[in-house]
C-alpha positions as CSV (number, residue, x, y, z in Angstrom):
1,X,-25.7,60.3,125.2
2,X,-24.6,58.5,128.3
3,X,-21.7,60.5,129.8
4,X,-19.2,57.5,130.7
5,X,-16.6,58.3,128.2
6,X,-14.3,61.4,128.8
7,X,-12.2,63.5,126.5
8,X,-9.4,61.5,127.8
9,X,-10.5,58.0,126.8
10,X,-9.2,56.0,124.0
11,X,-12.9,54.0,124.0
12,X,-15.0,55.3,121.2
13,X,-18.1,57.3,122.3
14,X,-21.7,55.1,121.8
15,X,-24.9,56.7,121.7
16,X,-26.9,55.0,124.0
17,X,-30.0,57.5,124.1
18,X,-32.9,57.1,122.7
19,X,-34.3,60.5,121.3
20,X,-37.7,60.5,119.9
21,X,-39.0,63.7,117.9
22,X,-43.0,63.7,117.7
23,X,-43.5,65.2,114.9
24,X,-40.6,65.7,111.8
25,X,-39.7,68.9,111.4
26,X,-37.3,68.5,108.9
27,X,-38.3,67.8,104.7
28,X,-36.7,65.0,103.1
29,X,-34.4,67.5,101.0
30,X,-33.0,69.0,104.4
31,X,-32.9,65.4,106.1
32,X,-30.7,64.2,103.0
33,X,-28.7,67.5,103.2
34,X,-28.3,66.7,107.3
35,X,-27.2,62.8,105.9
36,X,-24.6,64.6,103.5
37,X,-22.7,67.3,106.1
38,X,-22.5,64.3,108.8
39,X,-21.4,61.9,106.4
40,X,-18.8,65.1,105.3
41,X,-17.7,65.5,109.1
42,X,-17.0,61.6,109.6
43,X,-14.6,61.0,107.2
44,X,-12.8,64.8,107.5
45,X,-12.0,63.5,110.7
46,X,-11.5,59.6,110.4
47,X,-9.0,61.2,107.7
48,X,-7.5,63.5,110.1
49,X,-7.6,60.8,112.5
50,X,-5.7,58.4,110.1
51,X,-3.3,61.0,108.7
52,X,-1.9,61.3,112.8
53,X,-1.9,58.2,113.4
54,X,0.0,57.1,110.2
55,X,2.3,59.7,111.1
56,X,3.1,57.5,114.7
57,X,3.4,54.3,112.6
58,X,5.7,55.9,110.6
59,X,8.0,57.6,113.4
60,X,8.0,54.3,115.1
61,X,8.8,52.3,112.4
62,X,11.9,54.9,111.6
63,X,13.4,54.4,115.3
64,X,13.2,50.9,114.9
65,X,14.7,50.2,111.5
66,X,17.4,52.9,112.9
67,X,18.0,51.0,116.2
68,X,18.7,47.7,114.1
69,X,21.2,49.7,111.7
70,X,22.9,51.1,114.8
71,X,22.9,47.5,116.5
72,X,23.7,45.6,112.8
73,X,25.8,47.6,111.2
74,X,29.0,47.3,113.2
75,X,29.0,43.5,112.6
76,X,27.9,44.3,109.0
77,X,31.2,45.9,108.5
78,X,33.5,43.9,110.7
79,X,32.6,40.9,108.4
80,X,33.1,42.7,105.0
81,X,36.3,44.0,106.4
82,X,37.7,40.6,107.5
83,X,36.8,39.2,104.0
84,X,37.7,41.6,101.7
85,X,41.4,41.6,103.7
86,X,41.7,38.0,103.9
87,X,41.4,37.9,100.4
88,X,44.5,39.9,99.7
């Protein structure tokens, strides 16, 4: 695997290496069950991956919508206020 990505980096890691095996060492049964536990791994972790990062979205999203109240709701009330009294 070529070593220019670090643990660090937001870039997703390529395989760039070739590796060659002379002779198969594995039977087709143990190849599949090989297939099955990556295939496993992947999405545990895109899932987990996913899960936190939804997680962000969602704590972002919160501030904002909370920011706007903060910023809206003054105004919000100020106007309701001023009609409801001019009403009477």
């Amino acid at each position: 695997m070529n070593s220019d990505h670090s643990p660090g980096d937001d870039a997703i890691p390529t395989l760039t290496d070739v590796v060659e095996l002379d002779s198969p060492e594995l039977t087709a049964e143990e190849l599949a069950a090989v297939q099955a536990e990556i295939t496993t791994r992947v999405l545990e972790l895109a899932d987990e991956l996913l899960r936190e990062a939804s997680g962000e979205v969602e704590a972002i999203l919160f501030e904002r919508v909370s920011d706007r109240l903060r910023a809206l709701l003054p105004e919000l009330i100020d106007t309701v206020l001023r009609e409801h009294t001019s009403r009477n």
